[in-house]
N, C-alpha and C positions, 0 to 999 in steps of 0.2 A: 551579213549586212552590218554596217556602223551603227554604233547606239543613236548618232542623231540622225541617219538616215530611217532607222527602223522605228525611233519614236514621231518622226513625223509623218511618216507612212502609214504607221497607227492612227495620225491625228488628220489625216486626207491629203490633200492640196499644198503641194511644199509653198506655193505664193501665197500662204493663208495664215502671214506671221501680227500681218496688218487686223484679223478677222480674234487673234489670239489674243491683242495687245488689248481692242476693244474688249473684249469679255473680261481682262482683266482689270480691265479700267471702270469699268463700269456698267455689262452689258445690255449697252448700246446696239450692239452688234445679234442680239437674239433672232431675229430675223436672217442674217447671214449665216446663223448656225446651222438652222433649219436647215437650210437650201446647201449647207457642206454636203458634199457624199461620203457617208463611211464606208470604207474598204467592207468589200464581200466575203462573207464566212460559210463556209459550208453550213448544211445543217441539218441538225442530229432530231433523233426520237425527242430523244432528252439533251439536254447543254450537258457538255462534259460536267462543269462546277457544280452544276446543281445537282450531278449522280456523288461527287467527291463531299460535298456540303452536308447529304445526305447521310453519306455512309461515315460523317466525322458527329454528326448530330447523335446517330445510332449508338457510335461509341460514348457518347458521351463529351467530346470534347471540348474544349474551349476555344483552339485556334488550330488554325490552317494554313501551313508554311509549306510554299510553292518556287522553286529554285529551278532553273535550268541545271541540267547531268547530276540530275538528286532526285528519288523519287518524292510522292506528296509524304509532309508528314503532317499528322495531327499532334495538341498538345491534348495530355488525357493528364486532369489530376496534378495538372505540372511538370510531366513528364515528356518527352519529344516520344511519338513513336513513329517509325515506319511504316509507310504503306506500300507493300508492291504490287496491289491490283491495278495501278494505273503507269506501272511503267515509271521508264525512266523520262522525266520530262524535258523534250528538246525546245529550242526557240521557236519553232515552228507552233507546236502543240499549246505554248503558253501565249504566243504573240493572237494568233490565230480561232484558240478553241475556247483559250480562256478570257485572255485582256481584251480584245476587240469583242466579245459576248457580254463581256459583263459592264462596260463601260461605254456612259452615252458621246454626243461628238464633242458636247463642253467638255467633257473628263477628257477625252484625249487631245483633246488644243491645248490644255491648261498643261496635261505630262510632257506635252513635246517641248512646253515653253519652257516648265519650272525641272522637268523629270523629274517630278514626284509630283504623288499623286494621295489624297483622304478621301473615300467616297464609300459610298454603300450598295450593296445589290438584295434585290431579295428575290431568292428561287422564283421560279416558273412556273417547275412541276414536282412530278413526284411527291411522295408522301408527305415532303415537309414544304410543299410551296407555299408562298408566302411568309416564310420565315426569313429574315432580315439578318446579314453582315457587314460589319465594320469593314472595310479594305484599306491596305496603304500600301501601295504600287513603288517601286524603284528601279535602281537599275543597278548589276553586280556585274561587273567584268563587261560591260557592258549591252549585257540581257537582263531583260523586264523581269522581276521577283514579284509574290506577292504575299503578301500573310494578312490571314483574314482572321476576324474575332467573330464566333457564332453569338447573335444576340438572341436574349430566350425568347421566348413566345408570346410570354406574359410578364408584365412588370411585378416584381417580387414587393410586397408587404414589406416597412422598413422592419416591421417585428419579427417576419421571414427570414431575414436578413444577419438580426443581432446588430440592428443601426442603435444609438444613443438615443434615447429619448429628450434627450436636449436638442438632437438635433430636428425631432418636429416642429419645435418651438422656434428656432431659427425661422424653419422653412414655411413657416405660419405668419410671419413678419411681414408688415409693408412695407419695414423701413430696415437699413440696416446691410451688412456688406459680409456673407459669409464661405467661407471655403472650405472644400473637401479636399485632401491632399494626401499626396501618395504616389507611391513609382507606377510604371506603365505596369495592367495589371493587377492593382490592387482593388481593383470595383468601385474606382469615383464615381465616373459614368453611373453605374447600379444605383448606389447608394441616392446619387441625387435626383434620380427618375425615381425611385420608390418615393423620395419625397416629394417629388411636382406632383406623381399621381395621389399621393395621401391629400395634398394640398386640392387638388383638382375634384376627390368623391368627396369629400365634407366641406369645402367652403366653396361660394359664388365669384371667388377671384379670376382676375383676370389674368393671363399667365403668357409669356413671349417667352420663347427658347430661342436662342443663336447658337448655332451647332455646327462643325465642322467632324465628320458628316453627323446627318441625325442617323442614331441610332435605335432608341427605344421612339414609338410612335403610342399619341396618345387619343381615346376615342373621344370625340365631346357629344359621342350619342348617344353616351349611357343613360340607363334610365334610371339611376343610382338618383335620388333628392338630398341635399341641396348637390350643387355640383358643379364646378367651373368650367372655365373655356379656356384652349390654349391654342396659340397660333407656333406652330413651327418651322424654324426659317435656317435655309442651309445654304454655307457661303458659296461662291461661284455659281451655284445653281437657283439663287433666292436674291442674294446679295454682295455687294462688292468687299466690303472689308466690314469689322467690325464698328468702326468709329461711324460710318453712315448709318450701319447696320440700326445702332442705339438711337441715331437721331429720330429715326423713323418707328422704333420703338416707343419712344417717349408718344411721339403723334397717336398712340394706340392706345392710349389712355391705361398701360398696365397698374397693376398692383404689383406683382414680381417679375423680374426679367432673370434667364436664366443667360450665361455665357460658358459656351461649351467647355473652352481653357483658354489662360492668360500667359501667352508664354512671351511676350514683349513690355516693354517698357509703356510702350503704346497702349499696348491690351488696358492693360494697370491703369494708367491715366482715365481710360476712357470707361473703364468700370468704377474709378474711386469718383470721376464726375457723374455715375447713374445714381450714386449708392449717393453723393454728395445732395440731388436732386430728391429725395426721398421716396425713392423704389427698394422694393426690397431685391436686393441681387444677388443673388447665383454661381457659383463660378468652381474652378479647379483649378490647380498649380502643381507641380511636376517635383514636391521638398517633400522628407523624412520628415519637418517636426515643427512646432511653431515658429521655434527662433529660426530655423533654418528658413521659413518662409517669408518671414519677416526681415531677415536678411537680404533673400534675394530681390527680393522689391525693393530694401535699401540700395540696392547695390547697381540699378537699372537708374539710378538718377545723382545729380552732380549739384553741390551748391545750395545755393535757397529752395530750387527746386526740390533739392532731396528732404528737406527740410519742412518745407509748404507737404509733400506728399505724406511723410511718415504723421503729421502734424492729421492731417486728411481720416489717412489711415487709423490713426488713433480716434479722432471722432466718430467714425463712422462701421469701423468692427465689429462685426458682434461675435467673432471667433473663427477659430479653426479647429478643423477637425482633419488630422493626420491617422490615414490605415493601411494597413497592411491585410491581406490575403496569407493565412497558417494552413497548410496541412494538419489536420485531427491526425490525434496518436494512433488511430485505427489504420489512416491515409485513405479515408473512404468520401473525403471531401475535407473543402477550407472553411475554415472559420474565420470570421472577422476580427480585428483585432484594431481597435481604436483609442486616441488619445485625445481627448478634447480639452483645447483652450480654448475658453471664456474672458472677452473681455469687461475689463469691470473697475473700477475704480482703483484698485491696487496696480493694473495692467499698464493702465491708460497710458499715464506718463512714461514707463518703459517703450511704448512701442514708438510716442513721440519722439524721445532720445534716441531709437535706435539700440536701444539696450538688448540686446539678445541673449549676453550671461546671465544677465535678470533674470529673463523671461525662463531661460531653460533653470535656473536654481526656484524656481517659483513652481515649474509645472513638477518637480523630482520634493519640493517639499510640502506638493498638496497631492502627492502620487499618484499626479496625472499622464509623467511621461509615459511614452513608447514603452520604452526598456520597463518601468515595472509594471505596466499592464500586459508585456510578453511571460514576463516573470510571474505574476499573476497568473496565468493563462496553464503554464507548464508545469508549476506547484500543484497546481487544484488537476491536472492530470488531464488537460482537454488537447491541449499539445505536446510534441517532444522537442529537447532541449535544441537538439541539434538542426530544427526547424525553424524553431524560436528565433535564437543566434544568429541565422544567418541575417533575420531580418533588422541586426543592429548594423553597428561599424564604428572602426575604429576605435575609442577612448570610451564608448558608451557600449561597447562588447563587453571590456571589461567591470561595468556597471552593472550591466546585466546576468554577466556570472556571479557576483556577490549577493544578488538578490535569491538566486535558484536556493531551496531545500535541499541541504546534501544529499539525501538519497533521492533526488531528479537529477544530478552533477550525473556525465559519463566517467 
């Protein structure tokens, strides 16, 4: 079957482009959704996924990568491994036992419109039900892919963690505009759930999450004293876009708002006006390092506007924090590995300017880069070199091997 006959197939009623557009516009159309018919699945003891979820949870894994004429593989430790208890996965198997199971009728209007797809599922049955996955659905050759991130069970202590202790203090803010940053993989998500939930057992704050999908889920029934409340809201299924998302946020009377990630020009604007408002906000971005971050938000805007924004930006920062995910020298798990920038009166005006050389000879001569906190890391013997390394690039590799003690050098 053709990829856009088979994603609409998945998504019901091919006249049902009109039914798509509303949900994406605004859903208006919730009512219509209801009443879609989703295509009929056989049906098992168990859900195939939730027997595959299961047995990746057991191993230990972190993600779940699902390809048509490939068997499943799990990632263990960072490593891809094979599984051949479930066979070689055909389009039948994945359209049928997995994507139509695990995805409700908004998820599949929205893949048939965009193919692609951010959602969540969480088990059924078996030992681990009610455990919770990230999903991100595509299409390869023109069959449905999917690779899934196992989310834990429990939200981790950021001292579980090895998070900054600067950065509770951020996340303790009413006021103020801060980010976790880091490639796909490195534990933003983690890290900043460990902070909502520190924020949520010890103060009465009021807390809004915008999430594409949510991931970590938080209880506001604990009987933990003092203890806040938080509302969590997920795009397509909650809400239409971010920028209405915040309007209606604001009506909530928060104390912090959280935004899942900023990966537009749009995003930016519309979080530098929450954080402009005096909320404390939240967020993630997809850069290696301050300047790099601070870059790319320079780089999403033209003119005065870029100018009026960096200007934004500079009042209303309270930093970033850029991490990385290391393999321990054992390989018996990853260590955190973080660099934090604090804005602050020496900053300030750099990030107005746009100054990014600044910034990055400012974070290497208060030894707060990446590169010597990897170096750091690898000296003191908690990682290996060649671990370390990978997590640099280009002109700051070779910064980072001058930092190493020659006998941690290969």
């Amino acid at each position: 079957m053709a990829l856009t006959q088979r994603a609409k197939a998945s998504a019901g009623p091919t006249d049902s482009s009109g039914v798509i557009d509303a949900i994406l516009a605004g859903g208006a159309a919730r009512e219509a959704v209801q009443q879609t018919p989703v295509p009929s699945v056989p049906s098992f003891e168990q859900p195939l996924m939730d027997k595959i979820a299961s047995h990746a949870i057991d191993m230990g894994a972190s993600d779940i990568t699902i390809n048509v004429d490939d068997q499943v593989c799990f990632t263990v430790r960072g490593d891809i491994v094979r599984v051949p208890d479930y066979g070689v996965m055909t389009p039948g198997v994945v359209d049928n036992q997995l994507y139509s199971k695990m995805t409700t009728a908004v998820n599949q209007m929205v893949f048939a419109k965009r193919l692609e797809l951010d959602a969540s599922y969480v088990l059924r049955s078996g030992p681990h039900a009610g455990r919770r996955l990230r999903v991100a659905v595509g299409l390869s050759f023109g069959n449905i892919f999917m690779t899934m991130r196992v989310i834990p069970d429990e939200i981790p202590s950021p001292r579980s963690l090895g998070v900054s202790p600067v950065l509770d203090s951020w996340a303790m803010r009413n006021t103020g505009f801060s980010l976790v940053c880091g490639t796909t993989g490195s534990g933003k998500t983690t890290t900043l759930a460990s902070l909502v939930n520190e924020v949520r057992l010890n103060t009465r704050k009021n807390i809004v999450t915008l999430e594409n999908p949510i991931e970590y889920r938080y209880s506001n029934l604990d009987t933990k004293a003092p203890h806040g409340h938080v509302t969590q809201r997920e795009i397509v299924g909650d809400f239409r876009d971010f920028e209405s998302a915040i309007a209606t946020a604001l009506r909530m009377n928060p104390d912090i708002v959280l935004i899942g990630e900023l990966r537009t020009g749009s995003d930016i604007r519309n979080a530098l006006w929450l954080a402009s408002s005096g909320h404390g906000t939240l967020s993630t971005m997809h850069t290696a390092s301050a300047q790099d971050t601070i870059n790319l938000i320079r780089s999403w805007f033209e003119g005065e506007e870029r100018a009026a924004t960096l200007q934004t930006l500079a009042n209303t920062l309270t930093g970033v924090c850029n991490q990385n995910l290391v393999k321990s020298a054992d390989g018996s798990r990853f260590v955190l590995a973080q660099s934090v920038f604090e804005n602050n009166s020496d900053t300030n005006r750099m990030i107005a300017d746009g100054d990014t050389r600044g910034i990055e000879e400012y974070m290497r001569d208060n030894g707060f880069s990446m590169e010597q906190v990897l170096a750091g890391m690898v000296n003191r013997g908690e990682v290996r070199f060649e671990d370390a390394v990978a997590r640099t690039k280009g002109l700051a590799s070779a910064y980072f091997t001058s930092l190493i003690d020659p006998d941690k050098r290969p």
